[in-house]
N, C-alpha and C positions, 0 to 999 in steps of 0.2 A: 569710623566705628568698624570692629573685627563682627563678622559673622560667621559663625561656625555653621557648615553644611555636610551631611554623607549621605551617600547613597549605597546602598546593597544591592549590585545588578551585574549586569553584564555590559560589554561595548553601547550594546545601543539603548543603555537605561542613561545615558550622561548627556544629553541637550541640555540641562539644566547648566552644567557644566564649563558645556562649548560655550555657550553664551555668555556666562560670569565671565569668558577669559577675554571674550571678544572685545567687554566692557573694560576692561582693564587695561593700561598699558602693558606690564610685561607682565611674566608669569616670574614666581621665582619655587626653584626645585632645587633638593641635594639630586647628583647625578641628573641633570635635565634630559640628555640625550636618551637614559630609556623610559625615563618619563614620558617623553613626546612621544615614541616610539608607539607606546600604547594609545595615550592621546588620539594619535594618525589612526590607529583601529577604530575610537570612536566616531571619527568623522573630523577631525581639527587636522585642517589644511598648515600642513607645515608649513608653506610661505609668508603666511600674516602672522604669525606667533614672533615676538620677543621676546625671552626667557633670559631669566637670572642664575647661572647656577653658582647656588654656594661652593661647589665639590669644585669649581673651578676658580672661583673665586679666592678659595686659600690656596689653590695651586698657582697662581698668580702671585698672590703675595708672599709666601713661601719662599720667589724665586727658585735657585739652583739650589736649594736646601729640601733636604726630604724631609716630611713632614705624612702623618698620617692623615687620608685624608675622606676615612669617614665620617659621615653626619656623626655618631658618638663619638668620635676621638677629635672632629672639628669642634663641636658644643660643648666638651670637656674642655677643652685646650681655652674655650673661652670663660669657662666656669657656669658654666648651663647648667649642668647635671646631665641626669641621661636618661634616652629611653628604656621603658622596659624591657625586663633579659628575658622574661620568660617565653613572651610570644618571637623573640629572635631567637632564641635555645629552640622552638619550637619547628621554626620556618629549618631553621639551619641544619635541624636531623631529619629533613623531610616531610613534613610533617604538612600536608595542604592545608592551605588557610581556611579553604571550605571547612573542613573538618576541627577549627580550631572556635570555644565559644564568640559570638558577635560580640560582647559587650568585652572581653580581651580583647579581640584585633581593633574595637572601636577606640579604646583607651590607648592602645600602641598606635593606632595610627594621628590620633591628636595631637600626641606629645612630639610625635614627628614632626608633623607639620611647625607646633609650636615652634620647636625647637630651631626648625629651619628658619623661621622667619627673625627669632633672634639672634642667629648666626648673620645671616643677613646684614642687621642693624650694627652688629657688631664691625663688620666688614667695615660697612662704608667710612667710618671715620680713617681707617687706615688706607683706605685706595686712595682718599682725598690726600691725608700726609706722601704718602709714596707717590705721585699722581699718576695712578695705573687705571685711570679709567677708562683710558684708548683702548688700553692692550685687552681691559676685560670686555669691553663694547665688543673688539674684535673674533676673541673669541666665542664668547656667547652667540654670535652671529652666525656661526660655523656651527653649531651644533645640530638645528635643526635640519641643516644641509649632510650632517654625518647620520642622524634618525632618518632620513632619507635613503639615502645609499645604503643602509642597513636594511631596512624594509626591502631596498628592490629589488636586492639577492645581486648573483651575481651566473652570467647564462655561460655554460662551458658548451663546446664544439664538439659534438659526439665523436664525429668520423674523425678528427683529430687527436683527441681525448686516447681514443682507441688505436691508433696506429702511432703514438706518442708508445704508448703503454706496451704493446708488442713489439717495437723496437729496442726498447730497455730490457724485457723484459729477457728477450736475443741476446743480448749484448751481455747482462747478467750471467744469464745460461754457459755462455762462449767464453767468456771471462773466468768464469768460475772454474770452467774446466783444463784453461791455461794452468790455471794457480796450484789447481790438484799435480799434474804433473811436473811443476818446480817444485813444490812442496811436500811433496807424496802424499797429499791430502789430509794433510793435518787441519784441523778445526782453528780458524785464522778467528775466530770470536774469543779462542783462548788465548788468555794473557801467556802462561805457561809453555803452551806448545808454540804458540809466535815467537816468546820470547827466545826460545832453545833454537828455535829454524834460524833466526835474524841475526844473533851473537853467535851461537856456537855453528853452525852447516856454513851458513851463508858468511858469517865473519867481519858482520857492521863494526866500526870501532862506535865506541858507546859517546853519548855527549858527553859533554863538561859543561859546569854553569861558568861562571867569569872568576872563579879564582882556583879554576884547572880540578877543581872535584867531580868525577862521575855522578852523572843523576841517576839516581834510584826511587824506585816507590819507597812508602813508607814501611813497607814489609822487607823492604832490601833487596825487591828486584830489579834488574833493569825494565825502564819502563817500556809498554811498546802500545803506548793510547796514538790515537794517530795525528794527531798536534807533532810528539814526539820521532812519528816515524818516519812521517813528512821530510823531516830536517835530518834525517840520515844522509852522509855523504857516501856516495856508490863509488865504489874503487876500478869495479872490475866488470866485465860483460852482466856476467849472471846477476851481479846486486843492481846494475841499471836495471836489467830484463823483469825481474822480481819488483822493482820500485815503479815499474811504468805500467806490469802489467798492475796491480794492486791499485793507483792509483787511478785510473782509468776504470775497474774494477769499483772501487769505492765510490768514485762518481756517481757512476752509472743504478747504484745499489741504490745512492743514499735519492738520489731524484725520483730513482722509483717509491720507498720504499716513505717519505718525508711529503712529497705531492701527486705523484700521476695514480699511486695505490688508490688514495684518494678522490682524485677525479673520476679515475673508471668506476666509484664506486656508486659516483654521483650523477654520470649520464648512464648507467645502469637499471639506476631506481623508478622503479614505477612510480612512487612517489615523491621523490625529485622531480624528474625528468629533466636531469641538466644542469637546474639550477640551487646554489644553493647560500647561503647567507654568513656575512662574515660581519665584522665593527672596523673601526678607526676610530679610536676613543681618546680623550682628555687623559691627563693626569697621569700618567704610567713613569713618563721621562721626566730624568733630570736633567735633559737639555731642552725641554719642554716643545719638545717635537709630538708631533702625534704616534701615537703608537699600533699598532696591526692585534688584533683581539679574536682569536679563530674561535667558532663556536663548535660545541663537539656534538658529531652524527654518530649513531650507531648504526651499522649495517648489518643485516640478518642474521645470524645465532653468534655475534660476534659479541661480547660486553662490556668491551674495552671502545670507546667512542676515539673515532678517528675525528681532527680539525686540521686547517692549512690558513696561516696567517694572510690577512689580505697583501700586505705590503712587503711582506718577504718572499717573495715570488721569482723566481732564478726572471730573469730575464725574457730568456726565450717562450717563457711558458706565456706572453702574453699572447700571444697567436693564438694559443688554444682559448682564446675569450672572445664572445660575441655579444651583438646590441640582443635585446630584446625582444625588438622589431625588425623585421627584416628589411624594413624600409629607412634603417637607421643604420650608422657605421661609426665602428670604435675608432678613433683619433688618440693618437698621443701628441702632445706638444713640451718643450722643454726651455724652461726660465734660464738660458747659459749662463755660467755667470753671477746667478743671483745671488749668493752669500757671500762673496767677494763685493759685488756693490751694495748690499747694505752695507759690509762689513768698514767701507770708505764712507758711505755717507753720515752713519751714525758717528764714526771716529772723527769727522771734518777732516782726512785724507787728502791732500790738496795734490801728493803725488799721485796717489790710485785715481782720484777723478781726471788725470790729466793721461795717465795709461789706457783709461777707459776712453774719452774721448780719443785720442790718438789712435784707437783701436793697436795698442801695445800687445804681444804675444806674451801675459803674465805667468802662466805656466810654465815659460821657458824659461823663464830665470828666478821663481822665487822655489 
């Protein structure tokens, strides 16, 4: 038998809650991971939880086919119908739920649930035909470990943060001032004046695509976006001198200006203090890898919110990350290898399993 229950409270109005979940085997959610997220405010220990989530559940069956994958356009797609637009019209221009009547948000939040649970039912007959119940077990397992790592932020390295930040920032300064004297200080953000310095002073021969026609923008100038300027071939002293300083320049621009801007902005804050919170989230990829999900900060009379992907991260920048505790230390470790040997053992590869044992240098000849 279904029983319907709600409550109007706050985190710590939901014991009722914790405990129905505790009694259940798993839980099922659209989007589970910030489902649990909030959950974890309540008091539900993400370690004992088993969750279903639909939102992954048709990203699984889906496969490498994109597919929409909201609770409305998952419940459509099965012929559900849908939830109400008004109280989503309503969230969606801002509009706080506090301020929206109870007996609206109570009716949009039923039909949600409803809905969810018949997505659900729906699902299962199709994991069973395709038989994806490993890969969704697998997943779902991961979820409350990615609500995790989101809750626990993530702690930047002040004195590093900041001597990262004033090195670029040098480097930027000193760079720029090169450029002005090869260039005579033409404004390099203009298409326009780059383009006039790059073709006409400087004398790049312009690309070709592969059947020998010059590229142009769609306005019919030569392009000069920096994908394109990249692949400039330098003939002569000054066009190396202009393409090394610029590109070294650009670097330096784009790490300040894409993450360390950022970071200083965030061992800065009083209310930070260092740390700050990112996702790793389901469903984004069509190679159904997890994806990097930045959340945006605003910083003092600023009202453009700045964010930094968690998993896009240059490299070097992980040194500027610290444990927690100080009685704890960041580890990296690296799986060699690993998509290569699945990619034998799922195929039944009888030569790659025999490279692999062998310990074969595969990289060197494929």
């Amino acid at each position: 038998s279904v029983v319907d229950k709600y409550i109007f409270g706050d985190e710590y109005d939901y014991q009722e809650l914790l405990d129905d979940i505790a009694a259940a085997d798993f839980l099922i959610a659209h989007n589970a991971q910030f489902e649990l997220s909030w959950l974890s405010r309540c008091g539900l220990d993400l370690r004992t939880v088993l969750c279903y989530c639909t939102l992954v559940g048709e990203w699984v069956i889906a496969g490498n086919r994109r597919v929409p994958l909201s609770l409305e356009a998952t419940a459509d797609g099965y012929g559900l119908g849908r939830k109400g637009s008004l109280v989503s019209k309503l969230i969606n221009l801002g509009v706080w739920p506090s301020e929206i009547p109870q007996s609206w948000l109570l009716e949009y939040c039923q039909i949600d649930v409803d809905l969810c649970h018949k997505a659900f039912l729906k699902q299962v007959p199709q994991l069973d035909a395709l038989d994806l119940w490993h890969i969704v077990l697998s997943r779902n397992l991961t979820i409350p470990v990615l609500a995790d790592i989101h809750l626990a932020g993530l702690e930047l390295d002040r004195e590093a943060v900041l001597k990262e930040e004033k090195l670029l920032t040098e480097t930027v300064e000193r760079l720029g001032e090169q450029l002005d004297e090869i260039t005579g200080g033409i404004n390099l953000g203009s298409p326009k004046q780059l383009g006039t310095f790059l073709y006409k002073e400087l004398g790049f021969a312009p690309l070709r695509d592969q059947k020998g026609n010059i590229l142009k923008t769609k306005g019919g100038s030569l392009p000069t976006s920096q994908d394109v300027l990249f692949k400039l071939q330098a003939d002569n002293d000054k066009q190396r001198n202009f393409l090394e300083q610029y590109r070294e320049y650009n670097k330096a621009d784009s790490l300040l200006s894409k993450n360390v801007a950022f970071f200083r902005e965030v061992v800065l804050s009083k209310e930070l203090q260092g740390r700050y919170h990112s996702q790793i989230v389901h469903g984004r990829t069509q190679t159904h890898r997890l994806a990097g999900a930045g959340i945006g900060y605003t910083f003092g009379d600023s009202k453009k919110p700045m964010s930094v992907q968690m998993q896009n991260l240059p490299r070097p920048y992980k040194k500027l990350f610290v444990a927690h505790d100080e009685d704890y230390e960041v580890l990296e470790a690296d799986g060699a290898g690993m998509e290569f040997r699945v990619a034998v053992l799922l195929g039944h590869d009888e030569q790659g399993a025999e490279d692999i044992i062998s310990g074969a240098d595969i990289h060197g000849y494929t």
